[in-house]
C-alpha positions as CSV (number, residue, x, y, z in Angstrom):
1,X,31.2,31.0,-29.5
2,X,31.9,30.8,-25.6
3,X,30.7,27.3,-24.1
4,X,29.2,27.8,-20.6
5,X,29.2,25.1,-18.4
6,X,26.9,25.4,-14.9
7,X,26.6,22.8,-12.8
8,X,22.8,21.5,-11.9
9,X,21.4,22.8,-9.1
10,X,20.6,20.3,-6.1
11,X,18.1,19.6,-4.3
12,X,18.4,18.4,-0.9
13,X,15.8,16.1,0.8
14,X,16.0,15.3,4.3
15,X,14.8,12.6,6.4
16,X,14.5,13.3,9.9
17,X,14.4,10.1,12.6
18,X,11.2,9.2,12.8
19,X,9.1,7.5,14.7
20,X,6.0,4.6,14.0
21,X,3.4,2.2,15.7
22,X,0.2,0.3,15.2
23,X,-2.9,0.6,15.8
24,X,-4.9,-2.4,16.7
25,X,-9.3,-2.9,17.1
26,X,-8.9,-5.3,20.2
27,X,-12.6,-6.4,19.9
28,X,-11.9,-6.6,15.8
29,X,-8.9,-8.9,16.7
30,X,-10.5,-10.9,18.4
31,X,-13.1,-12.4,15.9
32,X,-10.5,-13.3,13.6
33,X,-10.3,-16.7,12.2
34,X,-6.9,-19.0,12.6
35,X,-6.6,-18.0,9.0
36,X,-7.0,-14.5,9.8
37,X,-4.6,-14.6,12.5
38,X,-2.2,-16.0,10.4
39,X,-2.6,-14.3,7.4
40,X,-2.4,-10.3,9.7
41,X,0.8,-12.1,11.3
42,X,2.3,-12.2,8.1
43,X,1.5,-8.4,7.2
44,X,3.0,-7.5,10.3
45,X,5.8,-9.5,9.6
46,X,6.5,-7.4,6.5
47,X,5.9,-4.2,8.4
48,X,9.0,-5.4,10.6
49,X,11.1,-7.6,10.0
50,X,11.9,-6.9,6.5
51,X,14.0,-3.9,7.7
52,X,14.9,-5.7,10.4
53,X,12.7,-3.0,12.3
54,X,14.6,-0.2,11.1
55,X,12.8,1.4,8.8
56,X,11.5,4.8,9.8
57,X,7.9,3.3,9.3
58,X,8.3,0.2,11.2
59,X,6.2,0.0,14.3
60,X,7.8,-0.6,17.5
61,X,4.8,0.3,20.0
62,X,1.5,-2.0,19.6
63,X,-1.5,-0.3,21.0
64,X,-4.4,-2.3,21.6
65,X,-7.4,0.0,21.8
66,X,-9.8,-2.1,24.2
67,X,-9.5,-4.6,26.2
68,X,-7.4,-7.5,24.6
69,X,-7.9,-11.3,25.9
70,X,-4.6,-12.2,26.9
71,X,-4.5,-16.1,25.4
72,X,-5.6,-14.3,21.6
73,X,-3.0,-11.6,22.8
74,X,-0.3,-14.6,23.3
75,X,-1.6,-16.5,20.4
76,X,-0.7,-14.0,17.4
77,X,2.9,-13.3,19.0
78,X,3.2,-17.2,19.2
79,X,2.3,-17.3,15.5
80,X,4.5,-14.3,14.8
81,X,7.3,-16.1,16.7
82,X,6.6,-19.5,14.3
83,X,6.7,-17.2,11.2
84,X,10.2,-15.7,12.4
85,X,11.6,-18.9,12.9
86,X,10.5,-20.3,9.2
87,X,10.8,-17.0,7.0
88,X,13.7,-14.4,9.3
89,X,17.5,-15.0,9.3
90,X,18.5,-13.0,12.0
91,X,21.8,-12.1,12.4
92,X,23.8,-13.1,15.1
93,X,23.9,-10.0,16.9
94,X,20.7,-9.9,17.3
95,X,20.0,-12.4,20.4
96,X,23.0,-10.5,22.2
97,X,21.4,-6.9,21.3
98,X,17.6,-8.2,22.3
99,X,18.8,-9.5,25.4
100,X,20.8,-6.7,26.5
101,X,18.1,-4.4,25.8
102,X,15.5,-6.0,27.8
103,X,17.9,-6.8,30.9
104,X,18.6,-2.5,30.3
105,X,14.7,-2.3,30.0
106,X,13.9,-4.1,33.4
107,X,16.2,-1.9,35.3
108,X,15.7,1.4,34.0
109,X,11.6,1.2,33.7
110,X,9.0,1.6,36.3
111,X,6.3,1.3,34.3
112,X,6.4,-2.0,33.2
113,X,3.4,-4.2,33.3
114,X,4.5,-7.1,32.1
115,X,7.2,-9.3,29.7
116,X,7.5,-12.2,27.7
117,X,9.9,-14.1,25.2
118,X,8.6,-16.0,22.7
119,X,11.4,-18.2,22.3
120,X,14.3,-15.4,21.5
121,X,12.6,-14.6,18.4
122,X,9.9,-12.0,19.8
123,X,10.5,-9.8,23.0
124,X,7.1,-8.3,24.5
125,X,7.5,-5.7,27.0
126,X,3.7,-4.6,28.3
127,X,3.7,-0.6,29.5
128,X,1.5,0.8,32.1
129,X,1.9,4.3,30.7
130,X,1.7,6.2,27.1
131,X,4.6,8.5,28.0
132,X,5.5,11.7,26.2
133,X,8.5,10.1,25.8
134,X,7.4,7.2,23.8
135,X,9.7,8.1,20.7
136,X,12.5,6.7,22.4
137,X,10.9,3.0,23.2
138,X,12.2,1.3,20.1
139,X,13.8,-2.1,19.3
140,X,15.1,-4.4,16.7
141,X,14.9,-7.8,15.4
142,X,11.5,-8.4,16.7
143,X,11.6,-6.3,20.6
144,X,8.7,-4.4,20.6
145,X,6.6,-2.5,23.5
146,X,2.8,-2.3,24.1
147,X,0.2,-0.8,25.5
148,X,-3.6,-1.3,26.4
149,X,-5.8,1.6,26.8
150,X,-10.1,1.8,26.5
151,X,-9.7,5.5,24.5
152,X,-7.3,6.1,21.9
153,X,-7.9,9.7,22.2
154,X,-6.0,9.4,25.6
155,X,-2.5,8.6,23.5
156,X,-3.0,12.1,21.6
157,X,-1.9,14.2,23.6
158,X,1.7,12.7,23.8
159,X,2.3,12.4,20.1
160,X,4.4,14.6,18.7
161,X,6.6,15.4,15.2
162,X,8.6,12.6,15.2
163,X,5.5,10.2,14.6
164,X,5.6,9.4,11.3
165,X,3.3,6.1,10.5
166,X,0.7,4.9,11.9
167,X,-0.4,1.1,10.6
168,X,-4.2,0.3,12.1
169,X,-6.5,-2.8,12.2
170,X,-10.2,-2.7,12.9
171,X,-10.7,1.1,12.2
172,X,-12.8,2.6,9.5
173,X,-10.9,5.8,7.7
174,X,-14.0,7.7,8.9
175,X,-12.7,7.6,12.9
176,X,-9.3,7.7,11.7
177,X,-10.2,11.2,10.8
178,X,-12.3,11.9,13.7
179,X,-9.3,11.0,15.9
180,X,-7.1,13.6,13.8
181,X,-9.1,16.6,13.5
182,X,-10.8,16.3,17.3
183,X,-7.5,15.9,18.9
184,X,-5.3,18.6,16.7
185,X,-2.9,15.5,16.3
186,X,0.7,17.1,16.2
187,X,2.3,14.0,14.7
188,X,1.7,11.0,12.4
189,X,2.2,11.9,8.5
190,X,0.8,8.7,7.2
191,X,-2.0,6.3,8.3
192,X,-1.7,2.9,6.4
193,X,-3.6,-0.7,7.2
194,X,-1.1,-3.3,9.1
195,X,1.0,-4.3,6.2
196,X,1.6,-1.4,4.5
197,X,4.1,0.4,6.4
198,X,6.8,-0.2,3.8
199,X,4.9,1.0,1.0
200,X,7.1,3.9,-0.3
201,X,5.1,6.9,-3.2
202,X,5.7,10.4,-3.9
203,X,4.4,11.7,-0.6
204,X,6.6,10.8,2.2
205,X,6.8,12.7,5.4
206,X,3.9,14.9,4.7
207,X,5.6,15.9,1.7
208,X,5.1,15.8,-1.9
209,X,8.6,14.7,-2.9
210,X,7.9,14.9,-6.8
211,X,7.1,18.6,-6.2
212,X,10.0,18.7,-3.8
213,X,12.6,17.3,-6.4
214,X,11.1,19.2,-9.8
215,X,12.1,22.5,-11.0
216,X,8.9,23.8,-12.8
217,X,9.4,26.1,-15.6
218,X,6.6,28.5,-16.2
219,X,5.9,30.7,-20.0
220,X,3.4,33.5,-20.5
């Protein structure tokens, strides 16, 4: 009796850089309690800096869709900023990298609206513009970019296959869909409330990674 030995076959899954942001109701942000504030900053906080802001799913774009009072706008990056400084240990890199970043930033950007540093824990750079190049605006250890606009149908047009997540606040799933299907959105595989961008199941991608990673075995 021969003894055949084959080797398993493989299965290779890739994972492509990617891209993520959130999605915030300005007008839904607004009305939220000090509890509320505080308890949203600590999602966000898990959406971020857990990874350290580099998971593929971390947001590093904010949009707020309306108009956003800048004092509430201020107070939740204050209260991220105080949540940073109790819960993160940030390497020491990290102050060097931010800094250098956001001295590159100043120089290289026209569209910049405004910045602010919330005590070299948080970096906010405000945008005038939703480029088509947005993909490449990314940060770490708690840099991030944002943008204002009245009609998030206006940001559609410049999303593309490297958007991956999308984490929201203040939107029913109903005009998440609406914004989807009436724009032909080319990008964004996963739409998950503010605090569950690190949530990991079987589809990932757009993908269904158990059918992706199981050899099914069919009798008649």
């Amino acid at each position: 009796i021969k003894k055949f030995k084959t080797k398993p076959k493989t299965v290779d899954v890739l994972f492509p850089d990617r891209y993520s942001f959130c999605l915030i109701n300005s007008t839904k942000f607004e009305n939220l309690t000090e509890k509320e504030l505080l308890s949203f900053a600590n999602k966000f906080y898990n959406d971020t800096f857990i990874a350290d802001q580099n998971a593929c799913s971390s947001p590093h774009l904010i949009v707020w869709a309306g108009k956003i009072n800048e004092m509430r706008r201020q107070k939740f990056w204050k209260t991220l900023s105080n949540l940073v400084k109790l819960k993160y240990q940030a390497p020491e890199l990290s102050s060097v990298d931010k800094y250098h970043k956001f001295c590159s930033d100043l120089i290289k950007l026209k569209h910049l609206n405004s910045v602010k540093i919330y005590d070299n824990s948080i970096y906010t750079l405000k945008l005038k513009k939703f480029t088509e190049t947005m993909e490449n605006f990314r940060g770490r250890w708690g840099y991030f970019y944002e943008f204002e606009t009245q009609n998030i149908n206006s940001i559609s047009k410049n999303i593309n296959r490297k958007y991956q997540t999308m984490t929201y606040f203040g939107f029913k799933k109903d005009t998440l869909k609406k914004f989807i299907i009436s724009n032909n959105i080319k990008g964004i595989d996963r739409f998950v409330p503010v605090g569950s961008a690190l949530d990991i199941n079987f589809v990932w991608d757009g993908y269904d990674l158990f059918k992706s990673l199981t050899r099914i075995i069919e009798v008649k």
